[in-house]
C-alpha positions in Angstrom: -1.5 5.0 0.7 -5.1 6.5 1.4 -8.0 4.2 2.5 -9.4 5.0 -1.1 -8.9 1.7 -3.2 -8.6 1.7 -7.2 -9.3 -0.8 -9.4 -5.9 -2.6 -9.2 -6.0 -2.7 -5.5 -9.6 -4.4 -5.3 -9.0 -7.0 -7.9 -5.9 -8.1 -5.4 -7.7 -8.0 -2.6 -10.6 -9.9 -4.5 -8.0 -12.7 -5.2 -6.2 -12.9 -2.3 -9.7 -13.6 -0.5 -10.4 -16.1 -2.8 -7.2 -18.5 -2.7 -4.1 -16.5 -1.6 -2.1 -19.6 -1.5 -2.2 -20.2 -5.1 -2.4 -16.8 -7.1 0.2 -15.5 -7.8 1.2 -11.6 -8.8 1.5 -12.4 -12.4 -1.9 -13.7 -12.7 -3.4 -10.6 -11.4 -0.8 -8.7 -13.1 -2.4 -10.4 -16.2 -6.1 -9.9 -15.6 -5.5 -5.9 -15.0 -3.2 -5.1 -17.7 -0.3 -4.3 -15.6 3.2 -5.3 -14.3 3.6 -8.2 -11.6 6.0 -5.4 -10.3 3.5 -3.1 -10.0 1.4 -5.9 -8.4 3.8 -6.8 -5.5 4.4 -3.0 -5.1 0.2 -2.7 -4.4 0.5 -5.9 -2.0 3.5 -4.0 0.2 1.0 -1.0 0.4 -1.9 -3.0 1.4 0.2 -4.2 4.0 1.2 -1.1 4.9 -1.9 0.9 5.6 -3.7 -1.8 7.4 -5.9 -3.3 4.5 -4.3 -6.4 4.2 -3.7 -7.5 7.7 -2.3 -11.0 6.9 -3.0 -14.6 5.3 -4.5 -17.3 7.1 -5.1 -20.8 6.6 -8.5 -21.8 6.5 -8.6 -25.3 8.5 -11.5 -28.1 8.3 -10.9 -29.2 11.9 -13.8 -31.8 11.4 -11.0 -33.2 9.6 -8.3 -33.0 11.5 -9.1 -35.5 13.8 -12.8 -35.6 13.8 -12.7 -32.0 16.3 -15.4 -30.1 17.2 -16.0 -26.7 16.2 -17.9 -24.2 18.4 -19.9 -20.8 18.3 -20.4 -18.8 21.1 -22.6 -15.8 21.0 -22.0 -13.4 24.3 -22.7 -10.6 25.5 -20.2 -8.1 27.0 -20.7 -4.6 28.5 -20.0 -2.1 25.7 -17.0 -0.4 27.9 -15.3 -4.1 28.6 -15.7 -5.0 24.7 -12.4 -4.3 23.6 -10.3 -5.1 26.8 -12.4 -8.8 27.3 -12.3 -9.2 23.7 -8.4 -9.4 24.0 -8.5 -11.8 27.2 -10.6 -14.4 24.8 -7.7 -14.4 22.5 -5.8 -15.6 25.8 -8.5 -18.6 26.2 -6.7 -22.2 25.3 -8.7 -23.7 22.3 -10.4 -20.4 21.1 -9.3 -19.4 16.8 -11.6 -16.6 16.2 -13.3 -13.2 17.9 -15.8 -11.3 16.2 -17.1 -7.7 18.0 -19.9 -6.3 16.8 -21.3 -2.9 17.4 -24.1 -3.7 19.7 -25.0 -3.9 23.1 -26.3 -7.6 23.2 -24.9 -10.3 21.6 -21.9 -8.2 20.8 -19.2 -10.9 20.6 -19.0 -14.1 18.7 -16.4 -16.5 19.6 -15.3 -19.7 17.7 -13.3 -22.0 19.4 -12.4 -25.6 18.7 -12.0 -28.9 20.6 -11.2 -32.7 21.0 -15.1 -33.1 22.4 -17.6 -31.6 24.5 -16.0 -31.4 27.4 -13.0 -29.6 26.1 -15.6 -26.9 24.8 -17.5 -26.7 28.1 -14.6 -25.6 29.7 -14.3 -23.0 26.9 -17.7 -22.1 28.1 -16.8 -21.9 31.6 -13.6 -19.9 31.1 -15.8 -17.2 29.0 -18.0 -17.2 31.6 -15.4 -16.7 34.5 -14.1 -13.6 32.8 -17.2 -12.1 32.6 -19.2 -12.8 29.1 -22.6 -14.0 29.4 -23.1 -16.6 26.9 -26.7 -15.9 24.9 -26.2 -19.0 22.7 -24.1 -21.6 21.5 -24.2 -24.2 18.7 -21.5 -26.5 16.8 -20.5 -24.8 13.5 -21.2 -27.7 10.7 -19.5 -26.0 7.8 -18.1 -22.4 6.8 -17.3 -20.4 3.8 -14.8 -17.4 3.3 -15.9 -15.7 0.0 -14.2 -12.3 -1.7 -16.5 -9.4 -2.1 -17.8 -9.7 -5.8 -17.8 -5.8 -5.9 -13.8 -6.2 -6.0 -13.9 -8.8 -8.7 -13.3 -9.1 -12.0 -16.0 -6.6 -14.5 -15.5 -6.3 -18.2 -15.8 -2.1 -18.7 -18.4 -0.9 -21.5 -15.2 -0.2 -23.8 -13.0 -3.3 -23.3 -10.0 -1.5 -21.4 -9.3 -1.1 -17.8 -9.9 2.4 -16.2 -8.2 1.4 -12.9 -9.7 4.8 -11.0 -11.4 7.5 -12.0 -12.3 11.4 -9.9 -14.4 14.0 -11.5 -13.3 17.4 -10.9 -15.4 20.9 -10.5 -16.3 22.1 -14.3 -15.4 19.4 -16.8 -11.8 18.1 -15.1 -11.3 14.7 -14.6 -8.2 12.5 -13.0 -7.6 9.2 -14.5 -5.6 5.9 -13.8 -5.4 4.2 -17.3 -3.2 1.1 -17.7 -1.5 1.7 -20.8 -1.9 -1.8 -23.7 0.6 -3.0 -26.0 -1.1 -1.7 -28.8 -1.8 1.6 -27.2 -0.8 4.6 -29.9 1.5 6.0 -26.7 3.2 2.3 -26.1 7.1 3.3 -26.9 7.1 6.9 -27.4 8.6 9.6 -25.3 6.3 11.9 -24.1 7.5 14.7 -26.4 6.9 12.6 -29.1 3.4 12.1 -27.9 2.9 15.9 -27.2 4.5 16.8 -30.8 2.6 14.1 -32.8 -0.8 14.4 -31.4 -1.3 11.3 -29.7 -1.4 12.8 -26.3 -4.2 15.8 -26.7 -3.4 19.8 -25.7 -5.5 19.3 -22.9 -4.6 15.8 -21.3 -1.5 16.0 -18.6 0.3 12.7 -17.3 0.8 13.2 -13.9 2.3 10.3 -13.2 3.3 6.9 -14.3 3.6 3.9 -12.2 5.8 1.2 -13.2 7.5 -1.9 -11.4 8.3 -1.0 -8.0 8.3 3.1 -8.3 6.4 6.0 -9.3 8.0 8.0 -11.9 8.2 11.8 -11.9 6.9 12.2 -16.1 9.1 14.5 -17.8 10.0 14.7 -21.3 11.9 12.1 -22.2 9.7 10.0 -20.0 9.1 7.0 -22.3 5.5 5.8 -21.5 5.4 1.7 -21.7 2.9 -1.4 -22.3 1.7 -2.0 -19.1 2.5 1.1 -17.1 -0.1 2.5 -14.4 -0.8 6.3 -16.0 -2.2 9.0 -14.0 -3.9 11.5 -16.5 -5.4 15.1 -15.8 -8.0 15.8 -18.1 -9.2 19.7 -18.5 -11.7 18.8 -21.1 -12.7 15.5 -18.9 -12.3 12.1 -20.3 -12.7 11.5 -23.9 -12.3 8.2 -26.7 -9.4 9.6 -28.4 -7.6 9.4 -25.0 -9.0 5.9 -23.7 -8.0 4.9 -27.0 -4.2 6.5 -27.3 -3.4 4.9 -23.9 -5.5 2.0 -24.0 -5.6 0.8 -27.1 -7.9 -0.1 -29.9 -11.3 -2.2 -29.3 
């Protein structure tokens, strides 16, 4: 998949950031008006091009045993970021690494322990691979919050227009999710062509549904809850929102 995120793909990510452990693909599936199918499908592609790079648990160590929980600022030289960035990782007690694109202050390193002494040592073994340490201070609480720009946003017409490219002239391409009380929920798309529903100059370019992206051809029968690609010559119009997404 390209690096260019629809709607469907930023309402996962949105809730996967805010508590991955207990939402599950139907849920989304729900809030975006498509298949769960579709939903896992999106997660697998996520994966695949190197948005979603994994799941982790997010651990109160204060809790855990009353352990301490440290931040490091250093400072490496630019060339050495990425190689001393990796040797950190190496570092017995250190659980996160942060580069920033800077040439002070350019690395911030977490790192937990039992009590101070087990973080001095931290401090020294930073220091004996060659970070200077600007600042350091004992993290008192933290927060991990989704982007709000991925979340949840009611559209101006009460459907969900999952992506949406304007073409040179009047041309649009459109992801629609298609409602159960869509005009084009159950037919064919012949019978859509022949009865109007689907206009002269709207073409389904694809449709997305479960764990595959269907070819549409004729007897292509368009369902509630399938992920519609649409070409638009005349560009996107209410008859069209309506005949896929259904009535407000």
């Amino acid at each position: 998949m390209s690096d260019r995120l629809d709607e469907v793909d930023k309402r996962i990510l949105y809730h996967l950031v805010r508590d991955a452990r207990n939402t599950s693909a139907p849920e989304i599936a729900e809030e975006v008006n498509v298949s769960a199918g579709t939903i896992r499908n999106r997660i697998s592609q996520l994966e695949e091009a190197g948005i979603l790079r994994g799941y982790h648990a997010f651990v109160d160590y204060s809790q855990a045993g009353g352990r301490l929980t440290n931040l490091y600022i250093c400072t490496s030289p630019v060339p050495e970021r990425d190689r001393l960035s990796k040797q950190v990782t190496e570092i017995p007690g250190v659980v996160g690494v942060r580069q920033l694109m800077k040439g002070r202050n350019n690395l911030h390193i977490t790192a937990v322990g039992d009590d101070m002494q087990e973080l001095n040592r931290v401090a020294n073994e930073l220091s004996a691979i060659g970070l200077e340490i600007e600042e350091e201070n004992l993290l008192q609480s933290e927060q991990l919050l989704p982007y709000h720009n991925f979340g949840p946003e009611e559209s101006q017409d009460g459907h969900t227009i999952a992506d949406f490219m304007e073409l040179s002239g009047s041309a649009e391409v459109v992801e629609l999710t298609v409602s159960a009380d869509a005009d084009v929920a159950g037919l064919t798309l012949s019978e859509a062509n022949e009865s109007g529903v689907i206009q002269s100059d709207v073409l389904v370019v694809s449709i997305e549904r479960d764990d595959e992206i269907l070819t549409p051809r004729g007897d292509t029968t368009v369902r509630s809850d399938n992920l519609v690609t649409l070409f638009c010559r005349g560009g996107l119009t209410q008859e069209t929102v309506e005949a896929f997404g259904g009535h407000t």
